[in-house]
C-alpha positions, 0 to 999 in steps of 0.5 A, spaced: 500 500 500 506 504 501 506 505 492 498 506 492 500 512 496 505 515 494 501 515 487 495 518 491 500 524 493 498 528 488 492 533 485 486 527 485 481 530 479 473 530 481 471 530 474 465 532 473 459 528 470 456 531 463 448 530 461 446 530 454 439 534 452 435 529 455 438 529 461 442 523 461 449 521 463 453 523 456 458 516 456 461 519 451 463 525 454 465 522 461 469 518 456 472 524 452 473 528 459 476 523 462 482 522 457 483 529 456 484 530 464 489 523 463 492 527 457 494 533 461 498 530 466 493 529 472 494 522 473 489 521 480 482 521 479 476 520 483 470 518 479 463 519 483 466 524 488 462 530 491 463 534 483 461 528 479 454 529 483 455 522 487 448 523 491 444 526 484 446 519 481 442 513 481 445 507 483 446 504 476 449 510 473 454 510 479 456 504 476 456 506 469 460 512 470 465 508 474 466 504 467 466 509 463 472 513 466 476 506 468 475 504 459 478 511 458 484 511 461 491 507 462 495 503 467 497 509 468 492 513 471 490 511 478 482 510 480 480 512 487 473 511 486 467 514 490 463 509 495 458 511 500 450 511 503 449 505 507 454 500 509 450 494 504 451 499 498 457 501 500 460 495 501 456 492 495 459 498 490 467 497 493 466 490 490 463 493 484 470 498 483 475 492 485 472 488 480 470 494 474 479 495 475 479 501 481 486 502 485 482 505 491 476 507 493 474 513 497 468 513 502 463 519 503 462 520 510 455 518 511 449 523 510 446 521 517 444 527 521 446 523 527 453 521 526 457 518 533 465 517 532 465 510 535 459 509 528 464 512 523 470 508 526 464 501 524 462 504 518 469 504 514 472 498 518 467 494 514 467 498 508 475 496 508 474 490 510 469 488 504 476 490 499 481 487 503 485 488 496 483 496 494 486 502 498 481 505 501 481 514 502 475 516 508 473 522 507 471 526 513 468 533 513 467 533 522 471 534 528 467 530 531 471 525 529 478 526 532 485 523 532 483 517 536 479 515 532 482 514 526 488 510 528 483 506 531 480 505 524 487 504 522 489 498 527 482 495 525 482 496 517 491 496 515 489 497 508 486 505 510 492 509 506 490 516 508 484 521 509 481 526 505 479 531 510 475 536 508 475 541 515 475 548 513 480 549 520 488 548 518 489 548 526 483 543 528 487 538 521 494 539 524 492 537 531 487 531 528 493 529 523 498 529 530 493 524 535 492 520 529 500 518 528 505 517 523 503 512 516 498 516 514 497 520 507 493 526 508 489 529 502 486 537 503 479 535 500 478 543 501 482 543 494 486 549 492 483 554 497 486 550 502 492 546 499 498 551 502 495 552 509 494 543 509 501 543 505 504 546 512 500 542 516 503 534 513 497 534 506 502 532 501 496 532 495 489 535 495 483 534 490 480 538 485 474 540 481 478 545 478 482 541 473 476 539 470 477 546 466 485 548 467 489 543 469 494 546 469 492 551 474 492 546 479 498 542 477 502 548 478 500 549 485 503 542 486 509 543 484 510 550 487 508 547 494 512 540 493 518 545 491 518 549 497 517 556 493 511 559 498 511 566 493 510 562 486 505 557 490 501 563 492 501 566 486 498 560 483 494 560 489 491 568 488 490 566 481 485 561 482 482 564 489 477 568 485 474 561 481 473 557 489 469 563 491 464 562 487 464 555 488 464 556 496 458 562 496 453 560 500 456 554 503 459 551 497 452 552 492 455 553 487 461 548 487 459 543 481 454 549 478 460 554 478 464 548 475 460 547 469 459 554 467 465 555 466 466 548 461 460 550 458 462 557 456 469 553 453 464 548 450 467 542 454 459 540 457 454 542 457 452 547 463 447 543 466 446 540 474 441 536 478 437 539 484 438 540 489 444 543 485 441 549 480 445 552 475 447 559 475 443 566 475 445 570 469 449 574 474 454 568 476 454 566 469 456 572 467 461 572 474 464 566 472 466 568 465 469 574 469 474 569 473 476 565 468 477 571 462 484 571 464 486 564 463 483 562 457 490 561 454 491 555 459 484 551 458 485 546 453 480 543 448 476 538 448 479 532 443 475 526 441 477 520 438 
């Protein structure tokens, strides 16, 4: 697991998920977007993450969307793909990524209003203990989950490589990362904004929606931080800053609607999102256009083969 992890240490891509006119998954672009991410150098990539709608998606498309992105890309391309809800289905699409061809899967924290930290610990245990075989990366966004209970879940479930954690509090990750102890890859699931202050605290990767329309940005970034230059990692991040405000306004509403604004006005996708999610105003079309006007030269196209 220690190569799975080195591998992880990096920019993970959320890619998004495409609709046709219809309103059904367009495989074909998933296909498309995939390869484009692949092709312009992230090599990470979490399908049915949080901005590939993971929760708006039924359960056969969850499926689909996996294969569909395993097809598009080579044995260099790490899968970490996402899993969640109860612990049946879970459990049940762990074994579906492990045998579609994924490296690893990422299980969202459960949508429970009613979370207990002993409870967490149980529900990735089992999660792990259906795929002995893949990485597992749980994703955590809570303080009531502490330190202690994440080397407890990693005595339990050694194939645990690490946390993408997403707690917008450098101070409360620097503290949780030291009470969980040494062996563990951290991930700033809080993606660019929190990257360098997440970077100084022991995060050596961070996940990204923003790839999805310059990867370049973001890949940036990560050399900057794993080079040690704090004035050209600000730089980029100052950049990108603008776009992951749009996204966090009114607590992140706009996460995966900004996202595909921006795509669509580059004619990579079509700007559509399911509810809860909407898709922007013409105020926010027009803030987004805004945003990315300057790094225009920096969105590649889209190629179909």
């Amino acid at each position: 697991m220690s190569s799975l992890a080195d591998r992880l240490a990096t920019v993970i891509g959320l890619p998004v998920v495409p609709y046709d006119a219809g309103g059904a998954v367009d495989h074909g672009l998933v296909t498309a977007l995939a390869r484009r991410l692949v092709a312009h150098g992230v090599r990470v990539l979490t399908p049915n993450g949080n901005t590939g709608e993971f929760y708006a998606l039924t359960p056969a498309e969850r499926r689909a969307v996996l294969t569909s992105v395993c097809a598009a890309c080579g044995p260099g391309t790490t899968i970490v793909a996402g899993v969640g809800f109860d612990l049946g289905t879970a459990a049940e699409d762990a074994r579906f990524a492990r045998d579609a061809g994924a490296d690893a899967i990422m299980v969202h924290q459960p949508a429970l209003p009613y979370l207990a930290a002993a409870g967490w610990v149980e529900y990735n245990a089992a999660v792990a203990a259906a795929v002995p075989e893949l990485g597992v990366l749980p994703y955590l966004s809570t303080t009531a989950v502490r330190g202690q209970h994440i080397a407890e879940l990693t005595r339990r479930a050694p194939n645990v490589v690490g946390l993408k954690y997403s707690v917008p509090d450098p101070v409360v990750f620097a503290t949780t990362a030291a009470e969980a102890g040494d062996g563990l890859l951290w991930i700033a699931g809080l993606a660019e904004s929190y990257a360098p202050a997440y970077w100084q605290a022991g995060a050596r990767g961070f996940t990204s929606g923003l790839v999805n329309l310059a990867p370049a940005l973001s890949l940036a970034l990560l050399d900057a931080l794993r080079r040690d230059d704090r004035e050209a990692a600000t730089a980029v991040w100052r950049r990108i800053r603008p776009f992951e405000e749009l996204r966090a306004r009114d607590r992140s509403a706009g996460n995966v609607s900004v996202v595909k604004e921006a795509m669509h006005q580059r004619g990579l996708c079509r700007r559509e999102v399911r509810p809860p999610s909407h898709v922007l105003s013409e105020t926010g079309a027009r803030e987004v256009s805004d945003v990315i006007s300057p790094w225009l030269g920096e969105i590649p196209a889209l190629t179909v083969a």
